[in-house]
C-alpha positions in Angstrom: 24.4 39.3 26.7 25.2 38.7 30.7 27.2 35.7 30.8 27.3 34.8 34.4 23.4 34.3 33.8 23.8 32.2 30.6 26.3 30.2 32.8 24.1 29.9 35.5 21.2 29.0 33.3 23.2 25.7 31.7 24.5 24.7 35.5 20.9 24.7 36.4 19.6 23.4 33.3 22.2 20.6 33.7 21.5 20.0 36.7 17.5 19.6 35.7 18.3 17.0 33.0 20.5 14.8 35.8 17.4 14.6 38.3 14.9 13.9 35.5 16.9 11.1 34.3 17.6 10.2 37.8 15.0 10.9 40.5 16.9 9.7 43.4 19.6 12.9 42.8 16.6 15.1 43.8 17.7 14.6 47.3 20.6 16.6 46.7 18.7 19.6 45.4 15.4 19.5 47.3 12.8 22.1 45.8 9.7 19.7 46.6 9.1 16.6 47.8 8.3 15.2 44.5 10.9 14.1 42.2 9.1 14.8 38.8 8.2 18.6 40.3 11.4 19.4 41.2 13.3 18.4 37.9 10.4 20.3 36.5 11.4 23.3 38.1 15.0 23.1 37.7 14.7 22.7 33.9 12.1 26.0 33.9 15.0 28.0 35.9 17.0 27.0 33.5 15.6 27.7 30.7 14.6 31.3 31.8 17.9 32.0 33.4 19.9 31.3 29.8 17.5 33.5 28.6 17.8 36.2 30.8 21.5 35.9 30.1 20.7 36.2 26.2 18.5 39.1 26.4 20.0 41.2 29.3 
């Protein structure tokens, strides 16, 4: 178990949750245009990074 990538994987997943609930935060982490698509891809970063840290 790595657990700077398990730590990194909540931060991000974290962060994914705040700018689904609130599109207007996406400003602040800008991977597209789109609101929906970048909460989208925070939350999929997320989710592999934690597991990364679990498996590595």
């Amino acid at each position: 178990m790595n657990t700077l990538y398990l730590v990194l994987g909540i931060i991000i997943l974290i962060m994914g949750i705040i700018t689904y609930y609130h599109p207007r935060a996406v400003r602040f982490i800008s991977l597209s245009q789109r609101p929906r698509t970048t909460s989208l891809l925070t939350l999929g970063l997320g989710i592999i990074m934690i597991i990364v840290g679990l498996v590595v």
